[in-house]
N, C-alpha and C positions, 0 to 999 in steps of 0.2 A: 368650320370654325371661323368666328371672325376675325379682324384684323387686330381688335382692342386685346381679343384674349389670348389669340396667339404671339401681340407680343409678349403679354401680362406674365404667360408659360415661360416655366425654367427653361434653360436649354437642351438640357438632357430631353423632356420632351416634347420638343419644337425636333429634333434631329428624328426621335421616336416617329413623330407622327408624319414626317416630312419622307423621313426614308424607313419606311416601317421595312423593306425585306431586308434590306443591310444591320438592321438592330434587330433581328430575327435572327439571323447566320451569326451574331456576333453574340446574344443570348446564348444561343444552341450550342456554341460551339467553347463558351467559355463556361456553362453549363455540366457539360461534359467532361470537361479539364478538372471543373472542381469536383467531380465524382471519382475521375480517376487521379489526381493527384496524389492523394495517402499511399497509393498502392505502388505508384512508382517511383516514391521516395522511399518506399520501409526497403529492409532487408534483402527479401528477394526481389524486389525492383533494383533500384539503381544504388542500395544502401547506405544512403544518408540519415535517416530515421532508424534510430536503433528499436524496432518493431516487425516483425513478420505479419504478412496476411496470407489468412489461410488460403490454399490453392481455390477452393471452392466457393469460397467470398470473392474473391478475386476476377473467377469465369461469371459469376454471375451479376457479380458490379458491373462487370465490361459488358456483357450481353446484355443484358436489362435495363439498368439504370443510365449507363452511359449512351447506350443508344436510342433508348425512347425518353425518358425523364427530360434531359437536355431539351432537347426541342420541344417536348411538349410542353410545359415550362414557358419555355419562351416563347410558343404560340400565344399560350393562358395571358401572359404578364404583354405580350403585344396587343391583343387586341382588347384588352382593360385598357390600356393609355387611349386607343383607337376610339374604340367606340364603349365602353363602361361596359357595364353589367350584361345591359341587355345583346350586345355581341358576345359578350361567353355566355350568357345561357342559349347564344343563337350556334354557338359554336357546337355546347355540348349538345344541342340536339342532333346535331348532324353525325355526329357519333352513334346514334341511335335508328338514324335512319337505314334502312334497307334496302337498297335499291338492284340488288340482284338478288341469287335465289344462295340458301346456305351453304351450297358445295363449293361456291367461290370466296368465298371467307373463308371457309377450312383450308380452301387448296391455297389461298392468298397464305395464312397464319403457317404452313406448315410446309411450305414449296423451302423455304430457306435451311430449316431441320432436314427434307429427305437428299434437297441437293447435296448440304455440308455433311451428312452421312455417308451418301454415294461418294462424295470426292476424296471421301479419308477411307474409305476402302479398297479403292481405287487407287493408291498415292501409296496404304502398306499394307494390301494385300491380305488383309485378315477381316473377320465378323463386323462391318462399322462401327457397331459399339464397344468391342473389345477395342479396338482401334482406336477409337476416339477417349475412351477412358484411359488408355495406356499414353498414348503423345498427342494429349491436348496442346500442352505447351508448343511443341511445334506446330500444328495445326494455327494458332496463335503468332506464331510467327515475329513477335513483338517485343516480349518476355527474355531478359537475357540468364536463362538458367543453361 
């Protein structure tokens, strides 16, 4: 970027493109907060919000959304300021690329399920799934019920 347009740029992103991993962490992580916020104001959160969320919106807001959506997010929205267009469509190809064989993608996608299965049958001693549907919440660890 030149001199003329970098200073022409807002500040917001002159810091963007100056310190793209620190507005990366700061995306991702405020990203996340807004996913989970609703949930730890309602009812069975910290009860400020006179609203309940269901148990099972709730594990999979956390799992899901608040873990991948956040940063990925503010990958997308990083390197738009960075480099435009043609770096997210450089980004999503790489999403698509292969570069090992498929039993490492499974094992990648599924190491975190069979770990957190073993470690909750292991911790109370019954079927992991009965166990894990029965004290998610403590599993969770986070949740003050």
């Amino acid at each position: 970027m030149s001199t003329h347009a970098q200073a022409s740029a807002s500040p917001l992103k002159r810091f963007v493109t100056d310190y793209p991993l620190i507005a990366y962490f700061v995306l991702a992580y405020a990203g996340a907060w807004i996913i989970l916020l609703p949930m730890l104001l309602s009812e069975n959160g910290l009860g400020l919000l006179p609203y309940t969320v269901p148990d099972v919106l709730a594990l999979l807001s956390f799992v899901l959304f608040a873990s991948f959506a956040g940063p990925t997010l503010a990958a997308y929205i990083i390197t738009y300021i960075n480099n435009g267009r043609d770096g997210v469509r450089q980004l999503l190809r790489r999403y698509a690329l292969w570069r090992v064989g498929i039993h490492w993608y499974l094992i990648a996608l599924f190491i975190f399920l069979i770990g957190f299965l073993l470690s909750t049958s292991i911790s109370f001693g019954a079927h992991p799934w009965n166990a894990t549907i029965q004290h998610w919440p403590l599993i969770l660890g986070c949740w003050p019920w």
